[in-house]
C-alpha positions as CSV (number, residue, x, y, z in Angstrom):
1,X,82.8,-97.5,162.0
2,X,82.5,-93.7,160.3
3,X,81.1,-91.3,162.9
4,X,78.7,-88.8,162.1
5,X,79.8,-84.8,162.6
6,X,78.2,-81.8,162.2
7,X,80.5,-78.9,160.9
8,X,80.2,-76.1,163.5
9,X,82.8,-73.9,161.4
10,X,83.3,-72.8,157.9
11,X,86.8,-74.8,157.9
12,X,87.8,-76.5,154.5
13,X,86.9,-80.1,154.9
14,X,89.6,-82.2,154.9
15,X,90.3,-85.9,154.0
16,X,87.4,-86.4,151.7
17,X,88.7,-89.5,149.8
18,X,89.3,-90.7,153.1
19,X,86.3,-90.4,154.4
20,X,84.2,-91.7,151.1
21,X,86.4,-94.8,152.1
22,X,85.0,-95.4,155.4
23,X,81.6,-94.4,153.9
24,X,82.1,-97.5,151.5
25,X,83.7,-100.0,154.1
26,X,80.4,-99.1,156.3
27,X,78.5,-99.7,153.5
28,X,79.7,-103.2,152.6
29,X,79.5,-103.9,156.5
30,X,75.9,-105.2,155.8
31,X,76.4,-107.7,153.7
32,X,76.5,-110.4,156.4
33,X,75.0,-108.5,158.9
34,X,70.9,-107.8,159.5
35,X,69.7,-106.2,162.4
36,X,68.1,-107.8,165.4
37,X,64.4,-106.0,165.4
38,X,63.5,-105.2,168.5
39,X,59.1,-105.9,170.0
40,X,59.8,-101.5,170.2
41,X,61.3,-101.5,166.0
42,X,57.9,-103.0,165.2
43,X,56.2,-100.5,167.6
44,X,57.6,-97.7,166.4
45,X,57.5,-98.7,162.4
46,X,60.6,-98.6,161.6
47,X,64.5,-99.3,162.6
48,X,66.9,-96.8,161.2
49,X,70.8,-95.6,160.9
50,X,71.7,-92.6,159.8
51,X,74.3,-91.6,157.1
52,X,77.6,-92.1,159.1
53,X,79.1,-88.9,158.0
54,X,80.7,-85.5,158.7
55,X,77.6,-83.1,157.8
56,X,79.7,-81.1,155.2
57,X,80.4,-84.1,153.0
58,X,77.1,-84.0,152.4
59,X,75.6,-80.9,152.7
60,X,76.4,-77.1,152.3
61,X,79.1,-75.1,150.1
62,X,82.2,-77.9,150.7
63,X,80.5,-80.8,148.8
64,X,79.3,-80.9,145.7
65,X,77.0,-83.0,143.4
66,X,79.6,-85.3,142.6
67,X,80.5,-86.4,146.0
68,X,77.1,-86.6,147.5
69,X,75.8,-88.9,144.3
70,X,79.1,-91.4,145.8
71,X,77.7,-91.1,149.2
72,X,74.1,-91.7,148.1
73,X,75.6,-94.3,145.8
74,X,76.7,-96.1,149.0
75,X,73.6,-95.9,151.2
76,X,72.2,-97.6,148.4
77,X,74.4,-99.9,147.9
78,X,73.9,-100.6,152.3
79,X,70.4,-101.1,151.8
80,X,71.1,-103.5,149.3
81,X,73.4,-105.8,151.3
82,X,70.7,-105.5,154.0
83,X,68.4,-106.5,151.0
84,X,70.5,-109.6,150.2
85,X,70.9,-110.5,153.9
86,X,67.4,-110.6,155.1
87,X,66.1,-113.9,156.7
88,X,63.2,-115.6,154.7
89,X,60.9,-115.3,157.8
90,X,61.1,-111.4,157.6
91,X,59.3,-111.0,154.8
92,X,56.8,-108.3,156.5
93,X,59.2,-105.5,156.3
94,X,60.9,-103.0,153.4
95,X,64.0,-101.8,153.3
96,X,65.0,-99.0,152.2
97,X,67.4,-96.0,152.1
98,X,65.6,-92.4,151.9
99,X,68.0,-89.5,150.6
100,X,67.1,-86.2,151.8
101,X,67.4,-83.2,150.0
102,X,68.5,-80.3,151.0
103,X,69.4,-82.1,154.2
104,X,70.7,-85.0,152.6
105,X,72.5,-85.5,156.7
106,X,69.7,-86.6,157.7
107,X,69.5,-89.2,155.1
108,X,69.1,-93.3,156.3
109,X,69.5,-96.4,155.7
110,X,65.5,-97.7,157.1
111,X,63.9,-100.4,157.5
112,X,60.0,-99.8,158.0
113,X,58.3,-102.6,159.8
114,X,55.0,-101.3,159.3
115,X,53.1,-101.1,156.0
116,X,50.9,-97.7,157.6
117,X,54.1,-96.2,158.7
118,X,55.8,-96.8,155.5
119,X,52.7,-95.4,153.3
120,X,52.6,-92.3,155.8
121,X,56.0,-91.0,154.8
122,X,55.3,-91.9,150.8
123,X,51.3,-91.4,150.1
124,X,50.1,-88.2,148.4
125,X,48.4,-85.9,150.6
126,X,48.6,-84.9,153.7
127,X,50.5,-86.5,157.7
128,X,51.8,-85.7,160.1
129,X,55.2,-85.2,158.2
130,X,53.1,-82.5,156.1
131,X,52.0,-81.6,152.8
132,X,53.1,-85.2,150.2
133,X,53.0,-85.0,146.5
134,X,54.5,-87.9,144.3
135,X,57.5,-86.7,142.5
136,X,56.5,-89.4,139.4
137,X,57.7,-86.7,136.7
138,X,61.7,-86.8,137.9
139,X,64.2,-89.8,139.0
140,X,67.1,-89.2,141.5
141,X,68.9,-92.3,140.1
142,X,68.7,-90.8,136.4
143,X,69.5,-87.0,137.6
144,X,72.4,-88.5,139.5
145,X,73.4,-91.2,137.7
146,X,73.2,-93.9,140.9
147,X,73.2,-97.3,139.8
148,X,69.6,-99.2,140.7
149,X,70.4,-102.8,142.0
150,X,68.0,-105.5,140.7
151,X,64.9,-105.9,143.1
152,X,65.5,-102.1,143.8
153,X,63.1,-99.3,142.8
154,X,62.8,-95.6,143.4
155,X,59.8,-93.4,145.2
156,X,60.3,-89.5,145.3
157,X,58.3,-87.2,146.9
158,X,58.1,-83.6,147.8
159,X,57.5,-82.3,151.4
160,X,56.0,-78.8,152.6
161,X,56.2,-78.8,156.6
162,X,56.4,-75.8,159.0
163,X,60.1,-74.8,160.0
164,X,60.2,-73.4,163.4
165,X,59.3,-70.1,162.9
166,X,56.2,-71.9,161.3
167,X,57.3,-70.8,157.7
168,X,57.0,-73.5,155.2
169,X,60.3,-75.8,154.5
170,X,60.7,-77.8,151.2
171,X,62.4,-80.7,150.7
172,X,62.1,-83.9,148.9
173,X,62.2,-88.0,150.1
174,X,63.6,-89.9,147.7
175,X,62.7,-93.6,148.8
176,X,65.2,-96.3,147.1
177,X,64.6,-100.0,147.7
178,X,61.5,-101.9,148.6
179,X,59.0,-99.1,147.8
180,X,56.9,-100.9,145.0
């Protein structure tokens, strides 16, 4: 299984092909696989995994647009084979995958147990995550040419939360799976 890293130096990445390799052997892991959820996953709302991947394959001046469109190409396709390897009787959850941008490292593969949890990271207005708005005007899949599987759609929204210096940080949720 990939590991994930975060790049503490401005050293050329290495092994990229390599590592989109793992990336997709991780990625077809799920196909016979769903996670046991846990009394505290349906506490807490949700059970996630994060992107198993160095943080500059992903983010920051090494990667491009090309290569994170494969990695988000492959959390998609993980969500999907969790998608296809649900049990009948769990049929009160979503899954999803939720590609973060700029930070796409801290993108997921999720699955939300709770309808209110779900609806608090996607409704317009405002949570505790901060200010929502609907991104209903633009399409990640489209922009980045990711292939939607069949029972799949997308949900994109824009964030405004306080950074730690309390100065406003953007980013956008883009929400690909069981979001309709």
């Amino acid at each position: 299984m990939s590991m994930r890293r975060i790049a503490l130096s401005n050293k050329k990445l290495r092994g990229i092909p390599r590592r989109l390799r793992s990336l997709k052997i991780w990625s077809e892991s799920y196909k016979a696989y769903f996670p046991v959820i846990t009394e505290n996953d349906y506490s807490y709302g949700y059970w996630n995994v994060k992107i198993p991947v160095h943080s500059a394959l992903v983010q920051g001046k090494q990667t491009n647009k090309n290569i994170q469109s494969i990695c988000a190409q492959y959390l998609i396709d993980a969500a999907y084979n969790l998608y296809k390897a649900k049990l009948d009787s769990e049929n009160n959850i979503r899954i999803t995958c939720s590609i973060v941008l700029p930070d796409m490292f801290s993108s997921e593969l999720c699955i939300f147990t709770s309808e209110e949890y779900f609806n608090e990271h996607t409704r317009n207005g405002y949570s505790r995550f901060g200010k929502i708005t609907l991104l209903s005007e633009r399409s990640l899949c489209k922009e980045w040419n990711l292939r939607l599987p069949d029972g799949f759609s997308e949900l994109g929204v824009s964030r405004i939360s306080e950074d730690d210096e309390g100065k406003p940080y953007y980013s956008e949720y883009w929400y690909i799976g069981e979001v309709n």
